[in-house]
C-alpha positions in Angstrom: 0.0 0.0 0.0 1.6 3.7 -0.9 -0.5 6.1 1.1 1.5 10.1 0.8 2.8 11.4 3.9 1.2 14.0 5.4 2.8 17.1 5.0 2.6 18.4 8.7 3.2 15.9 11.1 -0.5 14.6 12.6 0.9 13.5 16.4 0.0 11.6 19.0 -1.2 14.2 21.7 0.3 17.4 21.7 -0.3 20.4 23.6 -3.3 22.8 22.6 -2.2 26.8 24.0 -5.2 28.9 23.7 -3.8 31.9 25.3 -4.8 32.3 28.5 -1.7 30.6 29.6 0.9 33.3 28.7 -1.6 36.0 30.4 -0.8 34.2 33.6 2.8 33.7 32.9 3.7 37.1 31.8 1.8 38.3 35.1 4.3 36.0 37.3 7.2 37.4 35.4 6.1 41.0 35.7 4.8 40.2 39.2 8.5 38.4 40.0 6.8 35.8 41.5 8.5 32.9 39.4 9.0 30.5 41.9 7.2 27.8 44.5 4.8 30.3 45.6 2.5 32.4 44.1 -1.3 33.4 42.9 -1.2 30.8 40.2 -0.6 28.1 42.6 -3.2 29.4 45.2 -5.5 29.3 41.7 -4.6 25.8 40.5 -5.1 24.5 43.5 -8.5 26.2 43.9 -9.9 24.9 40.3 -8.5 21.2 40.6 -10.8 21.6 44.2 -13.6 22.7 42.0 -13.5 20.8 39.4 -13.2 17.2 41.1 -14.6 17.9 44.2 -11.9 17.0 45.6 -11.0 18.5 49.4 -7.1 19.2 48.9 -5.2 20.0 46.1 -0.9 19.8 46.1 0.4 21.1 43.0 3.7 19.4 42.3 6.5 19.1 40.0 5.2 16.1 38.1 2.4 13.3 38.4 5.7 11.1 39.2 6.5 13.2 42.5 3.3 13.6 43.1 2.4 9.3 43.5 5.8 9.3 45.2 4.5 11.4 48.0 1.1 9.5 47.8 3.5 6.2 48.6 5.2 8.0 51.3 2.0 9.1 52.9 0.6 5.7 52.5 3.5 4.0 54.3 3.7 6.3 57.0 0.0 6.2 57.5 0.4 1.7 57.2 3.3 1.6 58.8 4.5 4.5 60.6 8.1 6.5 60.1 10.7 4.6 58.9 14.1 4.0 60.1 16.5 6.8 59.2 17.8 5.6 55.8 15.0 3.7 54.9 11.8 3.8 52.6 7.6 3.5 54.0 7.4 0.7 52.8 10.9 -1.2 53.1 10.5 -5.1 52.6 7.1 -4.9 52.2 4.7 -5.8 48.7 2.1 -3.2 47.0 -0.3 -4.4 44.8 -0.1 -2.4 41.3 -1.8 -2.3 38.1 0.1 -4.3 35.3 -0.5 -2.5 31.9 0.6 1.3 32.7 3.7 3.8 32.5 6.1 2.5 34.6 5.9 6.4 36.7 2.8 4.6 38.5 4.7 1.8 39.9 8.2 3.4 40.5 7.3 5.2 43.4 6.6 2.1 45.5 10.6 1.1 44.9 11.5 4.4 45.9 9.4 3.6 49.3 11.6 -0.1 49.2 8.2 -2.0 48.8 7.9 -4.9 46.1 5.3 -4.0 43.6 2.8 -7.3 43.2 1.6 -6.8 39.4 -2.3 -7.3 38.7 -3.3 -8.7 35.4 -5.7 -6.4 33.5 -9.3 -7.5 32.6 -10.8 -6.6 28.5 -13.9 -4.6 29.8 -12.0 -1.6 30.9 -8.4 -3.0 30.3 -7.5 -2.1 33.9 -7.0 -3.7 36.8 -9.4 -7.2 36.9 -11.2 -7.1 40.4 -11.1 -10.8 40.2 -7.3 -10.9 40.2 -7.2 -8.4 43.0 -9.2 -10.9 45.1 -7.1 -13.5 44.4 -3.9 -11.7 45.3 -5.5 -10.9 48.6 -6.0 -14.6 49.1 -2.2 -15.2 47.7 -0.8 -12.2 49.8 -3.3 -11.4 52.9 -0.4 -9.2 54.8 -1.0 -6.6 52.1 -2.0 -3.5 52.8 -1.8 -1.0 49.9 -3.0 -0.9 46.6 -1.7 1.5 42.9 -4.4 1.6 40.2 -3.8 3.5 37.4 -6.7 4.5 34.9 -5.8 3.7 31.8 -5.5 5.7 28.3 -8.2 7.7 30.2 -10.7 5.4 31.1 -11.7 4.6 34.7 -10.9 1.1 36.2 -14.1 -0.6 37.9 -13.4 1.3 41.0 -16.3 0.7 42.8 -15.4 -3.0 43.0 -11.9 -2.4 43.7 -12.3 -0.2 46.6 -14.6 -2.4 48.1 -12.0 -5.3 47.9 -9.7 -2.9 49.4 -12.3 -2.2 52.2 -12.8 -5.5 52.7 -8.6 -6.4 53.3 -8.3 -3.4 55.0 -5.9 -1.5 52.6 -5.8 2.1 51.0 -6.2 2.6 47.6 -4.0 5.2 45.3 -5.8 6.1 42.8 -3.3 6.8 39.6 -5.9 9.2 37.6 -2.3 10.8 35.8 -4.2 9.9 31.9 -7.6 10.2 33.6 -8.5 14.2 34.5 -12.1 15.1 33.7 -13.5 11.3 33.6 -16.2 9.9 35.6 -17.2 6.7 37.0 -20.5 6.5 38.0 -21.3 10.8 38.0 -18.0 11.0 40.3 -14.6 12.6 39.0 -11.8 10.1 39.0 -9.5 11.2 41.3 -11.7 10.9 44.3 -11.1 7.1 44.6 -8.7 6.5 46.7 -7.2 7.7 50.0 -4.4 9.8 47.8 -5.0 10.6 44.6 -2.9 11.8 41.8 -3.0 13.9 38.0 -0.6 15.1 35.6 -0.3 17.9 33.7 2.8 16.5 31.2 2.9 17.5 27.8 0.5 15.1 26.0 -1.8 15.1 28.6 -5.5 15.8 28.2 -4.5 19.6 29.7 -1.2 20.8 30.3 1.3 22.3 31.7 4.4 21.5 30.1 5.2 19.0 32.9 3.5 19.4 36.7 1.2 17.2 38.3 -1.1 17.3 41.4 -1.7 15.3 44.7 -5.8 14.7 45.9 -6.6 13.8 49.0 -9.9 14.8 51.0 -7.2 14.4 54.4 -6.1 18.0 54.8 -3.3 17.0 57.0 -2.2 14.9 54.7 -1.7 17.5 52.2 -0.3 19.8 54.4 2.8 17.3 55.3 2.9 16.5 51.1 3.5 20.5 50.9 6.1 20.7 53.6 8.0 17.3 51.8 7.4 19.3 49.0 9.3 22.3 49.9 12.8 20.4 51.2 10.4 19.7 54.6 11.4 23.0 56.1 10.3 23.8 59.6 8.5 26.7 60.6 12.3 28.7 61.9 14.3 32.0 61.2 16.6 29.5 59.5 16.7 26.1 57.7 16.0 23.9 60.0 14.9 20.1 58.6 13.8 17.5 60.5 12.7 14.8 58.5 13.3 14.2 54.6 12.3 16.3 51.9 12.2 16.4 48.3 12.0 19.7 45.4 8.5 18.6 43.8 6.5 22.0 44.3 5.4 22.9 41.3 6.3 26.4 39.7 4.2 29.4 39.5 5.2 29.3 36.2 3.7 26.3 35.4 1.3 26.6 37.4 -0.1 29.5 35.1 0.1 27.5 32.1 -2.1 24.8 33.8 -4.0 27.5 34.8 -4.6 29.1 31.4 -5.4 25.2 30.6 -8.0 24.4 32.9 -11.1 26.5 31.6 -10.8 24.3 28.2 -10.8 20.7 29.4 -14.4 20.1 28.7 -13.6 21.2 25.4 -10.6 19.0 25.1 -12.3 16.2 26.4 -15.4 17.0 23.6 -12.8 17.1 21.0 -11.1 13.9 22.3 -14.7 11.8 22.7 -15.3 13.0 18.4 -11.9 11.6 17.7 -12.4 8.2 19.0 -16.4 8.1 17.7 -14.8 8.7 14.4 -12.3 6.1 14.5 -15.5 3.5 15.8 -17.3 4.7 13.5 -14.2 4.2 10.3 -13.7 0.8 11.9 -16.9 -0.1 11.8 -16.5 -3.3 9.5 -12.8 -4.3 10.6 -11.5 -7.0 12.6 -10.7 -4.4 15.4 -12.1 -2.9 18.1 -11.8 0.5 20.3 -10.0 0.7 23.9 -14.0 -0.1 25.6 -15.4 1.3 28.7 -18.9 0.5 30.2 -21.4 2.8 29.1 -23.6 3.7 31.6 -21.5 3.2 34.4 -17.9 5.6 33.0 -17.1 8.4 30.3 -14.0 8.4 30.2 -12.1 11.6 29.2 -11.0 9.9 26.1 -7.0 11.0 26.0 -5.8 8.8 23.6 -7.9 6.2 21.0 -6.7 2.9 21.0 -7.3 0.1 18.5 -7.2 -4.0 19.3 -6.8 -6.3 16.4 -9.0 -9.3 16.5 -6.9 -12.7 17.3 -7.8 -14.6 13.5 -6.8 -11.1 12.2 -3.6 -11.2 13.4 -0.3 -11.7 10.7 2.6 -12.9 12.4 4.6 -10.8 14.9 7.4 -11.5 17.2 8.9 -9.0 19.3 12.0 -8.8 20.9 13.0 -6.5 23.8 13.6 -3.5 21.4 12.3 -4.5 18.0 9.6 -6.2 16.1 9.0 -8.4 13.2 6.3 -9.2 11.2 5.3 -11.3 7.7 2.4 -9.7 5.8 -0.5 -11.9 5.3 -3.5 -10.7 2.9 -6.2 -9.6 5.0 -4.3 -9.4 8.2 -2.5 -7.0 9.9 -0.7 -6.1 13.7 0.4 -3.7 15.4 3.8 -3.3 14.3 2.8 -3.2 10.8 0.5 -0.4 11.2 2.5 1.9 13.6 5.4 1.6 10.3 2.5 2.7 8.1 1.6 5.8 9.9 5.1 6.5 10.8 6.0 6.8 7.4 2.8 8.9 6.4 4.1 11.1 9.0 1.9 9.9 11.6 2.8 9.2 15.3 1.1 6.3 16.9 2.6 4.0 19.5 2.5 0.7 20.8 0.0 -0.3 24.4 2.2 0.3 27.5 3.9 -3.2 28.0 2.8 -4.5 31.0 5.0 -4.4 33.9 5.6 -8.1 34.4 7.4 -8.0 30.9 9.5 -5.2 32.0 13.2 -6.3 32.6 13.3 -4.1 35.4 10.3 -6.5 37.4 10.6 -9.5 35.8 11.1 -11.0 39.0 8.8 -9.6 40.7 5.1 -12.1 41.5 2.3 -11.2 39.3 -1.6 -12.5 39.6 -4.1 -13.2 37.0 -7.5 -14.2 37.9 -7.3 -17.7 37.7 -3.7 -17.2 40.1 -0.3 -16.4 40.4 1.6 -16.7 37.4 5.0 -15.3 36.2 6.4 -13.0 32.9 6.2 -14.5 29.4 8.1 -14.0 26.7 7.8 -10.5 25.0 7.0 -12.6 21.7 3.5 -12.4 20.4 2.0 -15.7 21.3 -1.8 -16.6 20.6 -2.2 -16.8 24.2 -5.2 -18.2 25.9 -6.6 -14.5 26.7 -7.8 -15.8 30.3 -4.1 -16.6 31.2 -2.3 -13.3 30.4 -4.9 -10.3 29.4 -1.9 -7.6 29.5 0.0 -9.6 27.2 -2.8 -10.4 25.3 -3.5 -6.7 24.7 -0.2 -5.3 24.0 0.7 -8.1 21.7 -2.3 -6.7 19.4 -3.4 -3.3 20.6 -1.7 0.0 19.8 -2.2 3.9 20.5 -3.4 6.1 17.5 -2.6 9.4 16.7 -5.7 11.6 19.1 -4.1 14.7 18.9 -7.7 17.3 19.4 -5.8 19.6 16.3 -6.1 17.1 14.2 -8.3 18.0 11.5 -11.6 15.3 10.1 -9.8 15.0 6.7 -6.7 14.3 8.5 -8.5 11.6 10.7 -10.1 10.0 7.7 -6.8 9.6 6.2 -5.4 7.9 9.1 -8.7 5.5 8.9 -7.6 4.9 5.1 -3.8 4.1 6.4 -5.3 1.5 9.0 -8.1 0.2 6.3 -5.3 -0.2 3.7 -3.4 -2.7 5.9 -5.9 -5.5 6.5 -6.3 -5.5 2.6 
């Protein structure tokens, strides 16, 4: 198939400026308040309130520092202060989501714990309830659980909580990709005891990098701040007395996010006509969209996401840091379509490979719902979808471009790029 390139590149997710942003930055600049404190924090912090009716807001330097404080709140709440030198959670095992960005799961190393990977489930393609259960069974002595909402769409978090209840553990709530969807009428982000968003460059807003810590517990948030700041005491001079960190955000960023936060609706709007488009395009392939529950979720739609039925599979086998295919007629996989649209010009990208894969965690235990089980290869295999779901989707799944500038004509010939492979 020769398809010609696209003459400007049509990306993934980039950011969309609208102008409100520089207002607020040129007013820190001229105001000289271009540091951790400011009116644009106070602000932020105000809206994200607002918006997800959330108590307590934290703007930090990233959605990374931000779940690393949620860790180290979570420890200390579990298990108290740590011995000097050591993390919250040293020697101790976390149960994580399996198919995310690596960011969600990090933190709990930082901490010293052992992250327990949970295989995903197809409805949702986030963490399966049913394998949570079973860890719980596997692993009673845990006591904290990471979930991250994937590609935008909220996990079953009703379900999950209750589980959590039920074990007696906290729940973070990774809603980093998420900001602006709902489960059940409630904003994600309100899930669990500490709650996280980012505001990185692809994100559904943005600014530039930044992210933010939720959390109803306003003591909580006031010891994230002080961590946040180098955990410096209330004195005439620096005086610490207990481990801090640089993740306050800056009032610089803080007035691009700022600038960014009267237009989510919008974005998400934009985002939600993307992927309806792409359903819509696809109607007749052997593929399906990322899926939520209707009824129950909207998700804010970040990125649209395509999963290539099994039978319409060609052959693939990846390594750790390349891919192979053979064409087939009427077939197709990921691989061969991410090549496609990167040489129209076109960014698209493969699922997040799940964390048991990772040669970073390979060692660590991982649960499916039918028990513990241990990494595969990073080959595509026909596996029995029941034994490996994260696998399963990131051997056929991939990202597609969902940037909200991308114009209908340029979408439809992105849905001719994908058509043209399964011919």
């Amino acid at each position: 198939m020769q398809t010609e390139a696209f003459e400007k590149k049509v990306w993934l997710s980039s950011p969309t400026m609208h102008g409100d942003e520089l207002r607020y930055v040129t007013e820190a600049i001229e105001t000289n308040w271009v540091s951790t404190v400011g009116e644009n924090l106070t602000e932020l912090e105000r809206l994200a309130c607002g918006y997800t009716g959330c108590g307590n807001a934290v703007a930090l330097s990233s959605g990374t520092a931000a779940l690393h404080l949620a860790v180290k709140l979570a420890g200390e709440r579990l298990y108290g202060q740590p011995r000097a030198g050591h993390g919250t959670l040293e020697g101790r095992r976390v149960f994580c989501s399996d198919m995310t960005f690596d960011a969600t799961v990090n933190p709990v190393a930082y901490e010293g714990g052992e992250a327990v990977f949970i295989d995903s489930e197809y409805e949702t393609w986030n963490m399966d309830p049913e394998a949570l259960e079973k860890a719980f069974g596997i692993y009673p002595e845990v006591k904290l659980v990471v979930l991250a909402n994937l590609y935008g769409t909220p996990a079953k978090l009703d379900q999950i909580r209750d589980i959590c209840n039920a074990h007696g553990a906290l729940l973070i709530e990774d809603a980093a990709e998420s900001l602006g969807a709902t489960y059940k009428g409630i904003q994600t982000g309100n899930f669990g005891a500490y709650n996280v968003i980012s505001f990185n460059g692809n994100k559904i807003i943005t600014g530039s990098s930044g992210g933010m810590l939720l959390t109803d517990d306003r003591e909580a948030a006031d010891k994230a701040r002080k961590w946040s700041t180098q955990s410096r005491e209330a004195a005439p001079w620096y005086q610490h007395e207990e481990l801090g960190y640089n993740y306050r955000m800056s009032n610089i960023i803080a007035g691009i996010v700022r600038g960014q936060f009267p237009y989510l609706d919008e974005h998400i709007r934009q985002k939600k006509e993307i992927y309806m488009r792409y359903r819509e395009g696809f109607r007749d392939l052997p593929v399906q969209m990322n899926p939520y529950i209707e009824g129950s979720m909207e998700p804010n739609f970040w990125l649209s996401c395509l999963l290539i039925d099994r039978e319409a599979m060609c052959r693939q086998v990846r390594g750790e840091k390349e891919a192979l295919y053979i064409e087939e007629k009427g077939k197709s996989c990921p691989t061969q379509i991410l090549e496609k649209l990167t040489w129209c010009n076109a960014e698209g990208r493969p699922i997040w490979k799940p964390m048991h894969l990772q040669p970073v965690y390979r060692m660590n235990p991982f649960v499916t719902k039918d028990g513990s089980g241990r990494a595969r290869s990073n080959a595509y295999i026909n596996t029995d979808a029941a034994a490996d779901v994260g696998a399963d989707i990131f051997g056929r799944g991939l990202c597609l471009p969902s940037d909200n500038k991308m114009t209908e004509e340029q979408q439809n010939r992105v849905i001719d790029i994908v058509r043209g492979c399964f011919q």
